[in-house]
C-alpha positions in Angstrom: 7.6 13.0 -31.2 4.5 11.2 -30.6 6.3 7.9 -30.3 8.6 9.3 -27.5 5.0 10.6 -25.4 3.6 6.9 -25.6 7.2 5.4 -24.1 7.3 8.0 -21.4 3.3 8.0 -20.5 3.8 3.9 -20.4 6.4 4.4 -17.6 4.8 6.6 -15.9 1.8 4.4 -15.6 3.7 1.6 -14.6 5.9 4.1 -11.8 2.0 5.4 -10.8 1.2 1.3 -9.9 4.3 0.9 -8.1 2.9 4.0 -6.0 -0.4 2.7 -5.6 0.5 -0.8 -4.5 3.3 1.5 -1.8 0.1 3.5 -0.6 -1.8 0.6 0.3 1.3 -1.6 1.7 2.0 1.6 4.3 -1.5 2.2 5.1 -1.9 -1.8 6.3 1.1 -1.3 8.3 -0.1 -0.9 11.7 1.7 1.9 13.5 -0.2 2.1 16.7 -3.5 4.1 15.8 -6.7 2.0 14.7 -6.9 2.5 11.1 -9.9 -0.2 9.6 -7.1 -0.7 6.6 -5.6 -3.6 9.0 -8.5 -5.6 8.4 -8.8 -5.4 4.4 -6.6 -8.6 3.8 -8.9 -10.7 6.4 -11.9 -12.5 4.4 -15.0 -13.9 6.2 -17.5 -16.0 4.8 -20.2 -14.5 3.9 -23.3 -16.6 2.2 -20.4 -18.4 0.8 -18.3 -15.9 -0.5 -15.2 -15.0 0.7 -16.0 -11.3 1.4 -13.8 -8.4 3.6 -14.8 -7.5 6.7 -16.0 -4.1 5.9 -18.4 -6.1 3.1 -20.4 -7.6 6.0 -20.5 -5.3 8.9 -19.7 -1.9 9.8 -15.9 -1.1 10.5 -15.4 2.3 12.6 -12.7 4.1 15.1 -14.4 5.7 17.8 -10.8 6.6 19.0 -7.6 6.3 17.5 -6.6 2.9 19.8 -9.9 1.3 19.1 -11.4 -0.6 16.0 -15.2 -1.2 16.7 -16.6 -3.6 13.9 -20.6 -4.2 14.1 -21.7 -6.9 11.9 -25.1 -6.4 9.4 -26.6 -9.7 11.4 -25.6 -11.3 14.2 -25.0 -14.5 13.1 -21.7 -13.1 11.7 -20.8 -12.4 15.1 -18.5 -15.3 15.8 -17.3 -15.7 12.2 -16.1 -12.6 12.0 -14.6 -12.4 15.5 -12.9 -16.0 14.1 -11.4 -15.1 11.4 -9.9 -11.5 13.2 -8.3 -14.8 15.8 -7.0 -16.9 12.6 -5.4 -13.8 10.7 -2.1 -12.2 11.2 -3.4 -9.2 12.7 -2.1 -9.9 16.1 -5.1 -8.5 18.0 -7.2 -10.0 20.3 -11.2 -9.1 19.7 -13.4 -8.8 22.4 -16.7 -9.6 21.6 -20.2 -8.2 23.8 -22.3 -9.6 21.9 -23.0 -6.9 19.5 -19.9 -5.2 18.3 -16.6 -6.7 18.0 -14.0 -4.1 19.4 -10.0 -4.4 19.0 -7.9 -2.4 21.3 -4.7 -1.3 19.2 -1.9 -1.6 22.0 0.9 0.7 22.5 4.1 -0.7 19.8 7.1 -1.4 22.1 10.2 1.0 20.4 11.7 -2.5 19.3 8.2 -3.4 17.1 8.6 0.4 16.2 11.9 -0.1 14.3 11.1 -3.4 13.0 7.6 -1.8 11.5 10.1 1.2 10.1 12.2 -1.2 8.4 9.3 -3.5 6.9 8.1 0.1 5.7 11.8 0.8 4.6 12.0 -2.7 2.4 8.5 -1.4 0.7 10.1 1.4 -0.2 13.0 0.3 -1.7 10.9 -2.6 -3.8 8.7 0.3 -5.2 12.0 2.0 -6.1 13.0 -0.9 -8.0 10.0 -1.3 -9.9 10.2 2.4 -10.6 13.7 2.2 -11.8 12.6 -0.7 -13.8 10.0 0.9 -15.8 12.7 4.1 -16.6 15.1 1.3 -17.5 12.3 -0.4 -20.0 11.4 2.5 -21.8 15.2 3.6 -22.2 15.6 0.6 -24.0 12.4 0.9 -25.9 14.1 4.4 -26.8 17.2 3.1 -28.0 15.3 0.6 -30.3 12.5 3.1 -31.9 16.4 4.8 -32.7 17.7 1.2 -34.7 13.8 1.6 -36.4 14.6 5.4 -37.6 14.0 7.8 -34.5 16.2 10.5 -34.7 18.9 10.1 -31.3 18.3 13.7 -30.5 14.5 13.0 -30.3 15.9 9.9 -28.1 18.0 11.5 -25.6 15.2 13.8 -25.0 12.8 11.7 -24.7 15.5 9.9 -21.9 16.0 13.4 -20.3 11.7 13.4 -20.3 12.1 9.3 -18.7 14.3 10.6 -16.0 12.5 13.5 -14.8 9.4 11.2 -14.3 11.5 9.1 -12.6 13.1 11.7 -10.4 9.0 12.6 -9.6 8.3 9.4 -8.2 11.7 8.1 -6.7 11.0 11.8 -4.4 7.3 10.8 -3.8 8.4 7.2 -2.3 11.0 9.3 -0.4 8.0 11.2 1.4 5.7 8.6 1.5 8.3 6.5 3.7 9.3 10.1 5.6 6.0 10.4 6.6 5.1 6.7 7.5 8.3 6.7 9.6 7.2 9.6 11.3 3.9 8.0 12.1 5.4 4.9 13.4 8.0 6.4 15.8 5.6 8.9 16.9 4.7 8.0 20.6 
């Protein structure tokens, strides 16, 4: 019985990193508040090493359409206000000469469904990887059986797979309720 815990805790591991990686996808997702995760994919250089922003300077919301981002020295001023212009992010910094502020505008309801169904395509990749890992240990299943494992020990340890699975196939399902919430909230 052993044997059939280490199939089923290996899946659920590998369902737990498909969640993870789905957590931190949604939360870069930009949905019209400031949230600092935006800026985690942006590096600047930083005594020549490619660091995040939030490694060289202070990144806080004062309010939720505003991103204020006050380097440690000044002399990262302009490289971090560069690389904020060179990323993806899509926002303009304005710069006083002491704190780098970004003002998150309004989404338009078109970039609001478009941002749903980026979040929507997430969801469903997570899914698959999800899916995968029941499938993978199914089969590892059916082979411990060809090796000796009794096949009532194996469909239970199947019926244990797809509960798991059922757990995290619902907690993508929420995840993506509540993200879509978030987005098309006004």
């Amino acid at each position: 019985m052993a044997d059939v815990k280490e199939y089923v805790k290996k899946a659920e591991e590998q369902m737990e990193e498909a969640i993870l990686y789905l957590d931190e996808e949604l939360a870069r997702t930009r949905a019209g508040k400031a949230n600092p995760k935006i800026l985690d994919s942006i590096r600047v250089d930083y005594y020549g090493t490619p660091t995040p922003i939030s490694g060289a300077a202070s990144v806080t919301t004062p309010d939720s359409r505003t991103i204020a981002i006050q380097p440690w020295e000044k002399n990262m001023l302009k490289v971090i206000e560069t690389a904020i212009i060179n990323s993806e992010v899509g926002i303009m910094p304005i710069n006083n000469g002491e704190v780098i502020r970004l003002q998150i505008p309004p989404l338009t309801e078109d970039r609001r469904r478009e941002l749903a169904k980026k979040c929507k395509a997430d969801c469903e990749n997570s899914k698959v990887v999800v899916r995968n890992a029941r499938r993978d240990a199914i089969d590892a299943l059916k082979k411990a059986v060809k090796q000796g494992m009794a096949e009532d020990v194996e469909k239970d340890g199947e019926a244990e797979v797809q509960k798991v699975h059922d757990r995290f196939i619902k907690k993508i399902d929420e995840l993506y309720a509540a993200k879509e919430k978030e987005i098309m909230t006004v």
